[in-house]
C-alpha positions, 0 to 999 in steps of 0.5 A, spaced: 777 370 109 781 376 105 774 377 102 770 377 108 775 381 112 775 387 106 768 387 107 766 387 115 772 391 116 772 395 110 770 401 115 775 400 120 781 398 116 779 405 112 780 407 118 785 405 122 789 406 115 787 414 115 789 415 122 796 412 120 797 413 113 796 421 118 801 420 122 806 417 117 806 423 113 806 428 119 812 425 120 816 424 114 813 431 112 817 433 119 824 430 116 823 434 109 822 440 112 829 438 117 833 435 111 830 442 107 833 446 113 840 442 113 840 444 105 841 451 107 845 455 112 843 460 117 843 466 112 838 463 108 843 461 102 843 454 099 849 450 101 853 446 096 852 439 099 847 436 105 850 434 110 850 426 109 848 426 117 841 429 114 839 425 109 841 420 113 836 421 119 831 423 113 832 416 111 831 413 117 825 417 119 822 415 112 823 407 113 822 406 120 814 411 119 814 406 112 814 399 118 810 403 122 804 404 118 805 396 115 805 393 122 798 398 124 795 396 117 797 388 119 796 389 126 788 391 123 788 386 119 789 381 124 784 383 129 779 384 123 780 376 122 780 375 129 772 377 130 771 374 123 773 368 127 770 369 133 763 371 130 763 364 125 765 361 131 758 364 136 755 363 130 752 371 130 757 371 123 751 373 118 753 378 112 752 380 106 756 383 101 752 388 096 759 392 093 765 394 096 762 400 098 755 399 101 754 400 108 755 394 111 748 392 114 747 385 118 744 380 114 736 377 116 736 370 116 730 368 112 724 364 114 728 358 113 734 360 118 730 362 123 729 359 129 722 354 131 722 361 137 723 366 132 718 363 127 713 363 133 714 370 135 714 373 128 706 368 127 704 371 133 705 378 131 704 376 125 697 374 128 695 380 132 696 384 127 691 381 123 686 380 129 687 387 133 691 391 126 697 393 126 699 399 129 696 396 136 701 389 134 706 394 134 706 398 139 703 392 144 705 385 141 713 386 138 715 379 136 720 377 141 725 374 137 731 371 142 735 365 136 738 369 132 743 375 134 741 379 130 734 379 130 734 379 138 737 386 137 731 389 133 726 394 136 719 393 135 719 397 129 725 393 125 722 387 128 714 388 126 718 389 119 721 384 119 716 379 121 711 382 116 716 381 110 715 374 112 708 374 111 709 370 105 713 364 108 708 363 114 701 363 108 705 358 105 704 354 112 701 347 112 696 347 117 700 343 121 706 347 122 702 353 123 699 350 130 706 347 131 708 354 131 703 357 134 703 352 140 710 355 141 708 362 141 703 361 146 708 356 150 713 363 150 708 367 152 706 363 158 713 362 161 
């Protein structure tokens, strides 16, 4: 899980962990220029020992911003885990890893993953484009995905693209299959 987290979250942790690595350091920053401050007298000239109530406060100061910025980073962690969780559990959990530093982008689902609906939607398109061309498929018929999340989400432009990169999978179709899926299309279509 630690995995996924790092991955899903990266950008928020990175963050949530700016913001109060920030707020740490303008906080101790603070306490040094006081601890400096008690190190010398009002003329400017250094005195013999700082006081201990000084380098005490910078301590305290310094240990209590040290937990601070450990219960926020846990505090991240823990909601970043949370929405791993909620996402695995409504099944909207899809992504991929590229590298550590890729811009995390939902994962498609392959032919395979994909609904009986979001198949039908994706031939329809598919088969408009064919008969009446693309362009007009596009801007008329955009597959109309509904299984899965992050498809649902796509505009047509996404989802024509997405449709057209399975093209493949439905040449592949047995004539069977094909009609099946194209029986399904038609179904959504009247209802």
């Amino acid at each position: 899980m630690k995995a996924d987290r790092l991955a899903i979250g990266r950008r928020d942790y990175i963050a949530v962990t700016l913001v109060v690595n920030a707020a740490h350091d303008t906080a101790t920053a603070a306490a040094r220029k006081r601890l400096d401050a008690a190190e010398y007298d009002g003329d400017g000239e250094r005195v013999a020992r700082i006081p201990d109530s000084a380098r005490e406060a910078y301590n305290t100061t310094c240990a209590i911003e040290a937990a601070k910025l450990r219960a926020a980073r846990a505090t991240a962690e823990a909601e970043i885990d949370a929405a791993i969780a909620e996402a695995r559990e409504n099944g909207t959990y899809h992504w991929d890893i590229a590298s550590p530093d890729a811009v995390l982008e939902p994962r498609l689902p392959t032919w395979a993953e994909m609904t009986d609906a979001d198949k039908a939607a994706a031939l329809a398109h598919l088969d408009k484009a064919e008969w009446e061309g693309t362009e007009t498929a596009v801007r008329y018929y955009p597959p109309a995905y509904a299984g899965n999340p992050v498809l649902a989400r796509m505009d047509r432009d996404e989802a024509s693209r997405h449709a057209a990169s399975m093209s493949a999978d439905i040449k592949a179709l047995d004539p069977g299959e094909y009609a099946r899926l194209l029986d399904i299309a038609f179904a959504r279509k009247a209802a």
